[in-house]
N, C-alpha and C positions, 0 to 999 in steps of 0.2 A: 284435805280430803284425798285419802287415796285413789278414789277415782281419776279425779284430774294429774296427779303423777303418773298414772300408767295410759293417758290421754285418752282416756275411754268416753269423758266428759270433757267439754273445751266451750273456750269465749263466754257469750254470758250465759250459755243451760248452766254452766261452770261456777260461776257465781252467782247465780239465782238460786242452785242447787244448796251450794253452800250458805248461802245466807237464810235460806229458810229452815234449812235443819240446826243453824244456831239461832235463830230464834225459838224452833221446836224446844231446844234446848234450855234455853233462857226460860220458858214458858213452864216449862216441865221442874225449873229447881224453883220457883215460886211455892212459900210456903201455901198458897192453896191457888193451884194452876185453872186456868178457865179452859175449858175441854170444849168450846168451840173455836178460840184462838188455836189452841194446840192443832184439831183437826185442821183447820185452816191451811198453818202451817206446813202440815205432813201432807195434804194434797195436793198443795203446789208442790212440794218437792217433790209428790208420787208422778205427778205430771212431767216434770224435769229430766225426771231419770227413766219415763217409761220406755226408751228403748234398750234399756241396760237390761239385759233376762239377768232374774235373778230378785234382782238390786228393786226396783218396780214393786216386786211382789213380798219383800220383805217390808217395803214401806205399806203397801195394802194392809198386811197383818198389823202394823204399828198403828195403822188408823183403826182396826176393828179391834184393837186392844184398848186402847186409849177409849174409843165409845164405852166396853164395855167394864171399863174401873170407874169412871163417871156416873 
């Protein structure tokens, strides 16, 4: 996660971050994903990263996108 190389993110926000956006991941290449697990996932990571400007509000839109393709 580019985050954590440019130490914007560190310790465990750091891998909590990253571990819920691959599972976002994981969740998301399932030939038919469950869109409460996905949100699940993208709002802890929105949690994770909310003091990152920017970065926070790209995941917002990931969750209100993912609600609305479900």
């Amino acid at each position: 996660m580019a985050l954590i190389d440019q130490n914007a993110l560190a310790g465990e926000a750091a891998i909590d971050a990253t571990d819920e956006m691959e599972k976002t991941l994981a969740q998301a290449e399932k030939p038919t994903p469950d869109k409460t697990t996905l949100l699940e996932h993208l709002n802890k990571a929105t949690g994770l990263v909310s003091g990152i400007s920017g970065l926070a509000g790209a995941f917002a839109k990931a969750v209100t996108t993912v609600g609305q393709l479900f």
